[in-house]
N, C-alpha and C positions, 0 to 999 in steps of 0.2 A: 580586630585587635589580636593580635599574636597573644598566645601564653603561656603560662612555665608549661604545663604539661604536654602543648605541642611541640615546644623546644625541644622538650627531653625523648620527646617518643614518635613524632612525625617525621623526622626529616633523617637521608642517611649517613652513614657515618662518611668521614673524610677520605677516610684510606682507601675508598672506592673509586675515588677521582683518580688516581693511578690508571694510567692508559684512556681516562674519556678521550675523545677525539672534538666533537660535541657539545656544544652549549645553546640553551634555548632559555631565554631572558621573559619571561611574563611581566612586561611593566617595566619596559628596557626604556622609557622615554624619562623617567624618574633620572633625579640626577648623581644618584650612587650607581644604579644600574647602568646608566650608561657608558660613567666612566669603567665600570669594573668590565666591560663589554669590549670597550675601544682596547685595551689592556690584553685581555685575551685573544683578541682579531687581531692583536701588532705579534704575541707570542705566538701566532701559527693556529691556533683554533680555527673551526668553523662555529660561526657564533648567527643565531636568527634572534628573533622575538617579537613580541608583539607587546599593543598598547590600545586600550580604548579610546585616545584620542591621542592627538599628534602634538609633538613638545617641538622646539626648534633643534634641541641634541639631532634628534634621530635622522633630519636631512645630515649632519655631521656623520653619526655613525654609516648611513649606507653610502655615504663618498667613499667609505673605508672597505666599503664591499661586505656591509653588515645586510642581512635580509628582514627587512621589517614589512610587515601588514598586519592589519587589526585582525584577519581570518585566517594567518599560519595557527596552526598548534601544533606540538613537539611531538617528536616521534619517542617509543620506547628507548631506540640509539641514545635521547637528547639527555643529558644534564641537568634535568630542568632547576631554574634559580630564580625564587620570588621574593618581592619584600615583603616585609611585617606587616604591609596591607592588604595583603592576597587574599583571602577566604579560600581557605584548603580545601572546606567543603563543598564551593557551590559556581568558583571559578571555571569557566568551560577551557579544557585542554590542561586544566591540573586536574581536575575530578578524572576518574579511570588510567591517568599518566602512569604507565607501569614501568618505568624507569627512575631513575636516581633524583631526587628529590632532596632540595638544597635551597637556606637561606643564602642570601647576598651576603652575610657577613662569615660562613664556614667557606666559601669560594676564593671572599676574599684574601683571609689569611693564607687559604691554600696558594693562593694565585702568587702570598707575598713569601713564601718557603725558602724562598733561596735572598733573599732581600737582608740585611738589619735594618730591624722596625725602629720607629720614634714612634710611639702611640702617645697620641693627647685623647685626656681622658677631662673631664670632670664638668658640672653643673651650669657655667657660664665661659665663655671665650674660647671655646674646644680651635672653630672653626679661623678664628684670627692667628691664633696660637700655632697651627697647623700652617697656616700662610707662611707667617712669620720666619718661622723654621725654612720652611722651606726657601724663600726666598734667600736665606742667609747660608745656605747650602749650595743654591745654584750660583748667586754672588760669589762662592769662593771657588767654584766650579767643578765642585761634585756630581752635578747631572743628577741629581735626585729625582725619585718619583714620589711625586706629592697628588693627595688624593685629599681634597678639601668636599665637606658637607653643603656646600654651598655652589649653585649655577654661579658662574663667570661669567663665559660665554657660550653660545652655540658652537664654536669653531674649537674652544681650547676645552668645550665641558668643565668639569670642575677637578683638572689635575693638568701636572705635569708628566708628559710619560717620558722619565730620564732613565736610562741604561745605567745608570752608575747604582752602585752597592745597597746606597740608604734606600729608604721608604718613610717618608713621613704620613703618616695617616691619622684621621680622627678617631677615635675608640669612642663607638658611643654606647651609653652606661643604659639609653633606650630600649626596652627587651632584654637585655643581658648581651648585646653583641659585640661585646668587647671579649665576650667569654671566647672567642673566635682567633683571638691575635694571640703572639706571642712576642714583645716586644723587646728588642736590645735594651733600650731607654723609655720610661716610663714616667708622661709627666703627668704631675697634678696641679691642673689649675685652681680647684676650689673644689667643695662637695658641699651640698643642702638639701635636703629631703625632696626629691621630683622625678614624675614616671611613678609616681606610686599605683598608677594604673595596672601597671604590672608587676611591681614588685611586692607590692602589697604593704610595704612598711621600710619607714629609715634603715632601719637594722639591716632586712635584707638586701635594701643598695647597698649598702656599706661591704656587707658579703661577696657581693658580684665585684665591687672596684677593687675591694682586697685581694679576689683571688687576682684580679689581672696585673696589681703591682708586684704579688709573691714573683708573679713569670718574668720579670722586669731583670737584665745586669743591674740595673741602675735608675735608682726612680726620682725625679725633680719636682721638687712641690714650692708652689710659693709660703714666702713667710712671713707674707702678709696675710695669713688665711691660714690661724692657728688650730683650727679646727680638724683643717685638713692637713696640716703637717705632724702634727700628734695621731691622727687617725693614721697617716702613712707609717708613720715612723713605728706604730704598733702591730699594724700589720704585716711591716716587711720584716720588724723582726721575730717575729712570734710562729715563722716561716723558717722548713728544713732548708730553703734556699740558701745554697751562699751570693748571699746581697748585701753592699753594701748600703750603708746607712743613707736614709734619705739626705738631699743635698736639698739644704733650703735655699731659694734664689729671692733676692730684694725688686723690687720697680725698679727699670732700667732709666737713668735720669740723662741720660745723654740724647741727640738729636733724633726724634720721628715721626714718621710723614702722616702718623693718624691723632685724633685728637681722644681722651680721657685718661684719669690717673686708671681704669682698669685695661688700657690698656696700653699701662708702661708697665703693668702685673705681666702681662701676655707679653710684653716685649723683654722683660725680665727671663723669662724660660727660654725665649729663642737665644738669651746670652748663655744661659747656664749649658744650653745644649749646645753653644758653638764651642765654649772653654770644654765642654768634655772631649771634644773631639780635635780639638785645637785649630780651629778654623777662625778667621776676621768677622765681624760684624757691625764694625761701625757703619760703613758705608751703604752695608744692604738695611738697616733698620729706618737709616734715617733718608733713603731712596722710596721706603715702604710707602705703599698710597692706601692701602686699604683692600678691602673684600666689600663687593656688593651686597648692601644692607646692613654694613655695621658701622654707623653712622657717616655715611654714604651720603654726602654733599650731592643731592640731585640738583639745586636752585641754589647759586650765588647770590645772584641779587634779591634786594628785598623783595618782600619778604622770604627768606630762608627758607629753605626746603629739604629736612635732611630725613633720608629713611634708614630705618633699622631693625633687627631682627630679636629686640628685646621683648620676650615673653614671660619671664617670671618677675618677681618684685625686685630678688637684687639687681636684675640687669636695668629695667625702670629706672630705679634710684640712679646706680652709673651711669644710664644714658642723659638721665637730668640733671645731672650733675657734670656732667661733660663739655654740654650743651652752656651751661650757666657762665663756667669757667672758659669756657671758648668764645663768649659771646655775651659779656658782662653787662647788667642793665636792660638787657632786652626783653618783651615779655615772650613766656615760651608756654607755644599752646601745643599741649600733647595730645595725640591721638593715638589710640589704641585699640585693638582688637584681641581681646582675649584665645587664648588657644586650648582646646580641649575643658569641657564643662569640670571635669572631674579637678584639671588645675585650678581653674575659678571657685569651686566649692574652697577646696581645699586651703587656696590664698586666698579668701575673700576681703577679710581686713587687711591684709596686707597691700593688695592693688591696691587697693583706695586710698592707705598711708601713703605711698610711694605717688601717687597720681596728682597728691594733695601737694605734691611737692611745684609743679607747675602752674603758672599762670588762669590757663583755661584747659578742659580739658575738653577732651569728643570723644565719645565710649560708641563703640558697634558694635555688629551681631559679632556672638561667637564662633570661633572657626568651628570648627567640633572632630574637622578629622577622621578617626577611627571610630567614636563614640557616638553613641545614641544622646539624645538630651536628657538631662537629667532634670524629673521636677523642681519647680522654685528655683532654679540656675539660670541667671540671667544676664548678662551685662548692664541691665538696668538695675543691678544688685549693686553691684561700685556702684555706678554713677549714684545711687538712693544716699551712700556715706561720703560723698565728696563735700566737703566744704568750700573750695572754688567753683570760681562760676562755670559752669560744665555744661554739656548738651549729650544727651543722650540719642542717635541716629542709628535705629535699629535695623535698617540696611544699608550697608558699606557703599552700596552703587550709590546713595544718595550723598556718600561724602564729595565727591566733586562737584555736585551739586548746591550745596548747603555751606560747605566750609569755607569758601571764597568772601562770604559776607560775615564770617565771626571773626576773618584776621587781619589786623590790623599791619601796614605798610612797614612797619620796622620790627613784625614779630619773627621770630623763630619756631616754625611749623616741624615738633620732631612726631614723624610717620612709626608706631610700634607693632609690631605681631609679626608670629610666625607661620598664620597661616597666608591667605590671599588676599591682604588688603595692599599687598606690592602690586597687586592689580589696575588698585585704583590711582598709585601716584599720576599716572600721566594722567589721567582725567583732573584731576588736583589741579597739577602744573596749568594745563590749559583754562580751568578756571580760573584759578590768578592769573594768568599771562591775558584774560580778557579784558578787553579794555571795551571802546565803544562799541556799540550796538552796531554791529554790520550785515550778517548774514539773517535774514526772515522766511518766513513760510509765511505767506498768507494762505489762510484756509476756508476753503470754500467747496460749494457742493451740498454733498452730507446726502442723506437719506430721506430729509421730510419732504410734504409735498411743497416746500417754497424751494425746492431747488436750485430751477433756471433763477429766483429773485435773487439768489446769495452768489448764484456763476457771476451776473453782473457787478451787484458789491464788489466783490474780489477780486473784480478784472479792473472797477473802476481803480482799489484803494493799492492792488499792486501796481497800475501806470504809476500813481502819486507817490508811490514809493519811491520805486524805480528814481524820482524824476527829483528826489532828493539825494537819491546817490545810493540806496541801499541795494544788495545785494538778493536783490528780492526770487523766491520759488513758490506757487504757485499750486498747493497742495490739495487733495481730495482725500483726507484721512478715512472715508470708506474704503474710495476706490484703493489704497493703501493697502491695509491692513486685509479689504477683503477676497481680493484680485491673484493670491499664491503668490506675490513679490517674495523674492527671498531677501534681497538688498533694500533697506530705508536709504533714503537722500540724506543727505549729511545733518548733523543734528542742526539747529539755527538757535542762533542768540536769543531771539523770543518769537513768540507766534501772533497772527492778529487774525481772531477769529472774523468771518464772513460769513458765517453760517446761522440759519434762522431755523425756527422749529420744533420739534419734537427730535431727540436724540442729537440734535444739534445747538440749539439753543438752551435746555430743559437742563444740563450739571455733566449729559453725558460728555461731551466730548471737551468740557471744562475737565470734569476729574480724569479722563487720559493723559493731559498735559502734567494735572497734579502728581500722577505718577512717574510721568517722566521728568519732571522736572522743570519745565521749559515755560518761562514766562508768556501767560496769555492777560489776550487784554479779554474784558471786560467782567462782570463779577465772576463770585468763585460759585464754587458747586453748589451749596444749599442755597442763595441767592439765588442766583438762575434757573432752581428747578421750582421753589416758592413763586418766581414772579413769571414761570411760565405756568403753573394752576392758577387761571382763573378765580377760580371759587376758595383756594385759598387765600391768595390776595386778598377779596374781598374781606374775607372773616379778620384779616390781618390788620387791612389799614381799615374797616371799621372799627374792630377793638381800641385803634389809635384816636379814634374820633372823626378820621377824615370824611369826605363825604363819598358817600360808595352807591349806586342803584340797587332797585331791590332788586331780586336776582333768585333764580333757583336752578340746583347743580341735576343733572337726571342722567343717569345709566340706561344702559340696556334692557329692555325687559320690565323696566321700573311703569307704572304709569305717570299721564301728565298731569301737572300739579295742578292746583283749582288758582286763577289767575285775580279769583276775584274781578274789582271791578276793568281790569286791564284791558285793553280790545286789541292793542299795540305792541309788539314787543320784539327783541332782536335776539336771535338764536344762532351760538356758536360755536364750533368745538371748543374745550374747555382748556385744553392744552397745544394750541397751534399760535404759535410766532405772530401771524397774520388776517387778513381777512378770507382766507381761503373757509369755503364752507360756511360763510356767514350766508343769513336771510332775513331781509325783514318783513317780520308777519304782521298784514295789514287787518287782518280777522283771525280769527280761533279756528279758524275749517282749515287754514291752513301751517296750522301747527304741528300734527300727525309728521306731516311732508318735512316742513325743515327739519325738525327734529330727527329724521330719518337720513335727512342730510348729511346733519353737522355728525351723526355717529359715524358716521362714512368715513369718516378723517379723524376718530379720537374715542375712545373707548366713553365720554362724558361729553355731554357737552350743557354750555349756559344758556337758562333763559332770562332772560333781561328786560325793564321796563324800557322801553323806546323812550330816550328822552328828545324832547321837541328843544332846540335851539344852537349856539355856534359849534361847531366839532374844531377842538382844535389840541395842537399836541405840544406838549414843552419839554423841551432838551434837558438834558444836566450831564455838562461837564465835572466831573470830581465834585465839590462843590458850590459848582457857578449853575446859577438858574441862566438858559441862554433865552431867547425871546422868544415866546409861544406862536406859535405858525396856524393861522385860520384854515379851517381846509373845506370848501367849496365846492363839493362837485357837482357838476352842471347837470346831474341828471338829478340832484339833492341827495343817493345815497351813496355812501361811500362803500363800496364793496372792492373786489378784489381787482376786478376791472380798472373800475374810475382810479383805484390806486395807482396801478403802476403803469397804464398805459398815458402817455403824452400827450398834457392837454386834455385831457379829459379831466381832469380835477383844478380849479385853479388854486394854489397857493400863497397865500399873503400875509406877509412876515414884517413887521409885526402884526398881530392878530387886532382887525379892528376894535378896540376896546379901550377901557377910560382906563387911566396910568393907577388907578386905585385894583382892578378889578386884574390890570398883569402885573403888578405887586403877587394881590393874594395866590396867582394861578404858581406864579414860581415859587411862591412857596409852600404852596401845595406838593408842586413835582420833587423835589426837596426833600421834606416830608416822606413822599412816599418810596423815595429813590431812599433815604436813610432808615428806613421803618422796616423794607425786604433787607436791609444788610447790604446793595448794592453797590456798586463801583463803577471806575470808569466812565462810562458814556452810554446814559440811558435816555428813555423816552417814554412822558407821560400822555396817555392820552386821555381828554376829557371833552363833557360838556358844558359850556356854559349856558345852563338854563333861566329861566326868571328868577328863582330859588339860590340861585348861585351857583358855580361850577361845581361838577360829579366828576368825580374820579371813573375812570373803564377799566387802564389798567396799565402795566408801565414794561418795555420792553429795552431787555439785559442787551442784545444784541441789533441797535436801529440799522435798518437798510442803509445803505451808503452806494446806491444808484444814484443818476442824476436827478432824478426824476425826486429822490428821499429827502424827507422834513429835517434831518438831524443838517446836513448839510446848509440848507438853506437858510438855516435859522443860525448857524455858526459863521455864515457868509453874512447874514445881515450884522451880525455883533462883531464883525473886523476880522473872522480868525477864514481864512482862504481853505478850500477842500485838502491843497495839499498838506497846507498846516495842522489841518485838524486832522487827516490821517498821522503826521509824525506824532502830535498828540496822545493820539491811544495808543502809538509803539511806545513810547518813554513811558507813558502812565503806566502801563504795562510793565517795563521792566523797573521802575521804583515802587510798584507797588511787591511787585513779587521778591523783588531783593531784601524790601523790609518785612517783609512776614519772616523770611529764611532767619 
């Protein structure tokens, strides 16, 4: 952050620029930089500079034969000209620059010496105001040079470079850089206390806009904005200048091409300054379209989509106010982005008054700018005092995200902040403009050891995609993320995981999605990591009453537990998807061994009573019990083998059993499937002993091979493999839509 005492004492004086030759721009991709760049490369300079990252201006400027790279630095020859964000002291190629040293706004003015200035000056609409004018200058064909605060294009930057006499330029009261101009015509659009970062108090803004009216032939204030037309009118005369008396100008009430009463305030000056000089302005006012971002129609159709560069409370209130009267009856859900911590301190009740003015509102992080953060400063500060229904989204990347399901089809979505939440509009837009689910990733692979079992899922459930029409891609988000890609495949509508396991099944590769945003099917992270611990399950859906085995959890290094009268029992790692690592101990000699096993695959693993009787597993759809599936295998144990390899297990759907005893089993899985918090499409499995059916345990993410019980059992209840894959893509994306 710039400040008085380097204003006054770092930088040289002006009268030095006599004879540069020389200009070297630090941060020439900004958009005053580069117009004041282009400007001086058309008057015969040689003009470089650099940037730590690339803007689209700068392909403009070196078409112009400007020389830009991120590793030039200025010679002692150069000029050197930075803005208010530079750090003098720690910028490489300004640190040791033993040459002339220069803000962007003492260049400026030099650059505008031979020009008559129109400086706009003051707290809200500098930048439309500045348009304005200008437009209504070149409409009469003056050929002015207009130098507006605002990107337009890459091609035009943000000015006009006209040859002719005037110069219309923004005077910003930011820093004191208006201290820099000296203007034929001096307008004031309003004045409120802001920038106190640097100025340290009303008063001394008031000092800094005073002195730059004293330098004024002639100074234009609205008069609608008594504030500042008594503030002008004291300053210019209490001044040895000879000046005449401020000229108050009313709202222009005749034809214009932008929408708010503040800005027929801003189209009021462009008249007062066309009557001083005697120029027409009907026809350029009401040709006028606007400036990017000041309430900037991005989205016609519903719902509306308009962004804007309103960052203090008066412009808030105006912009919501604009917005009402342009679009009466509609609800209007404001989104904002606070700019600089110290404004948000400073207008804290005030946001919140003005935000309160809107239907719904969406508060994000703060821009911060130049500023460090300051404690207790939050955006979660407004949104704590809103009284409409609000949502607080403490990363802006998640508004594209997120804000597509709080707006409603005939709302008016006005976009606010000066810092980079004009980032996110296009992601916005494309979240509305989404309509059905088309583009998917199925994800498969992963890292556990059920790898090849989840390649197959994935390969089965992308055919059955495919084969309903989806635009299906086929993803291995290790191989991804761990592989040095520098390019992601394109984002997808929502994702269906295939992946089983540890790190795959367990929350991890759930909560990835959650932070990108991107609808996954089956449950969420805390779900998926509970129902893949074993040994928590147990404690879980025992606590619920259900029926669980008895069971004990053992570590590394732990000894093995006294079994009592058991002789039987099945030993498994504690957190794997699968049968991988499972054994069943027919004696105690041989429990050392598996036990040794199952750690091989899981930092824990279970020891379990061997229950004797049917193994069989039940589905749940959302909440539909589907028909429990017997499972058989021909050698009696069910291991990882008899699982997945063909015909080795037989399966029989429904489960031989009396219509009393697959009653209780579904709703058992039910039960258990509601008791971990789960969703989507799980899988319980149990035993049904003489005693009654045991719960084992219930799996967030079932196999979807041919060979898999989820399928089978969904095929016997009428719903076909392909169906039941579209299934967990929609459940997926209604379940994720309605959490947002």
């Amino acid at each position: 952050m710039r400040t008085m005492a380097e204003v006054e004492t770092r930088f040289s004086k002006v009268d030095f620029l006599e004879g540069v030759t020389s200009f070297f721009f630090a941060g020439i991709g900004g958009v005053g930089m580069a117009s004041l760049a282009a400007l001086l490369k058309r008057e015969g300079y040689t003009v470089r500079g650099t940037d730590a990252s690339e803007t689209p201006m700068m392909e403009t400027l070196r078409a112009l034969g400007v020389e830009i790279s991120t590793d030039l630095n200025p010679s002692d020859r150069d000029a050197l000209v930075v803005t208010d964000a530079i750090d003098l002291d720690s910028t490489p190629g300004v640190v040791g620059h033993g040459g002339l040293l220069y803000r962007r706004s003492q260049v400026l003015g030099w650059a505008l010496r031979n020009h008559d200035v129109i400086g706009v000056t003051g707290s809200h609409g500098k930048s439309s105001t500045t348009a304005m004018i200008g437009a209504v200058l070149q409409h009469a064909g003056l050929d002015p040079l207009v130098l507006i605060g605002v990107e337009q294009s890459p091609e035009t930057l943000n000015m006009n470079l006209g040859r002719g006499k005037w110069a219309v330029v923004e005077a910003c009261e930011a820093y004191d850089a208006l201290r820099d101009l000296s203007p034929k015509i001096a307008v004031l659009t309003n004045l409120e206390p802001d920038h106190l970062d640097y100025h340290g108090s009303y008063a001394h803004l008031q000092e800094a806009v005073g002195r730059f009216l004293a330098r004024a032939e002639r100074v234009l204030v609205s008069a609608r904005q008594p504030a500042a037309a008594a503030f002008a009118n004291i300053r210019t005369n209490s001044t040895m200048a000879e000046v005449d008396s401020p000229v108050e100008y009313e709202p222009y009430s005749g034809p214009i091409g932008v929408i708010g009463d503040h800005q027929r305030e801003n189209a009021g000056a462009a008249v007062a300054v066309a009557e001083s000089i005697g120029i027409p302005f009907v026809e350029a006012l009401a040709s006028f379209r606007g400036i990017p971002r000041r309430l900037e129609v991005v989205r016609s159709q519903d719902p509306v989509v308009i962004d804007d560069y309103a960052h203090h409370p008066t412009e808030i209130r105006a912009s919501i106010a604009a917005v009402r009267q342009t679009y009466p009856g509609r609800r209007v859900v404001a989104v904002f982005q606070p700019h600089l911590y110290s404004r948000t301190r400073d207008f804290l009740g005030e946001f919140t008054a003005e935000l309160n003015e809107a239907d719904f509102a969406v508060l994000t992080d703060i821009y911060p700018a130049r500023e460090d953060p300051i404690p207790g400063i939050s955006a979660a500060r407004i949104a704590e005092g809103l009284t409409v229904p609000h949502r607080y989204v403490p990363s802006r990347h998640r508004l594209a995200l997120d804000l597509p399901a709080w707006v409603e089809p005939t709302d008016v979505v006005l976009i606010m902040g000066a810092g980079n939440i004009a980032d996110c509009v296009p992601g916005i837009l494309a979240g509305l403009d989404r309509g059905e689910t088309k583009d998917v990733w199925v994800v498969l692979g992963g890292q556990s050891a059920e790898r090849e079992v989840s390649l197959h899922s994935g390969r089965s459930m992308a055919a059955a995609l495919r084969r309903k029409g989806y635009n299906v891609r086929e993803v291995d988000v290790v191989d991804l993320l761990l592989s040095g890609r520098k390019k992601l495949p394109p984002r997808p509508d929502a994702a269906v995981l295939a992946v089983h396991g540890v790190k795959d099944e367990d929350g991890a590769t759930q909560g990835l999605f959650e932070i990108l945003g991107i609808p996954y099917s089956g449950s969420g992270v805390q779900a998926s990591a509970i129902a893949m611990d074993k040994g928590l399950t147990k404690q879980i859906l025992g606590a619920r009453g259900l029926p669980v085995p008895q069971g004990w959890l053992v570590r590394p290094g732990e000894p093995l537990p006294d079994l009592g009268p058991l002789t039987r029992v099945v030993v498994k790692p504690n957190e794997q998807g699968s049968t991988i690592g499972l054994t069943f101990v027919e004696d105690v000699a041989q429990l050392p061994a598996a036990v040794e096993k199952a750690l091989a695959y899981d930092s824990a693993c279970l020891i379990e009573e061997w229950l004797v009787g049917m193994e069989i597993s039940v589905p749940v759809l959302g909440d539909l019990a589907l028909p429990a599936v017997e499972i058989a295998p021909k050698s009696g144990q069910y291991d990882f083998a008899n699982k997945y390899i063909p015909g080795a297990t037989e399966e029989i759907c429904p489960a031989r059993l009396s219509p009393e005893v697959l009653a209780q089993v579904g709703e058992l899985a039910l039960s258990a499937h509601r008791a971990l918090g789960c969703a989507g499409a799980t899988r319980t499995d149990m035993i049904v002993t003489d005693r009654g059916p045991v719960i084992l345990e219930t799996n967030t993410l079932p196999g979807m091979t041919v060979t898999s019980l989820l399928p089978k059992s969904a095929e016997t209840a009428g719903i076909p493999y392909d169906d039941l894959c579209v299934w967990i893509l929609e459940d997926a994306i209604r379940r994720h839509g309605a959490n947002r």
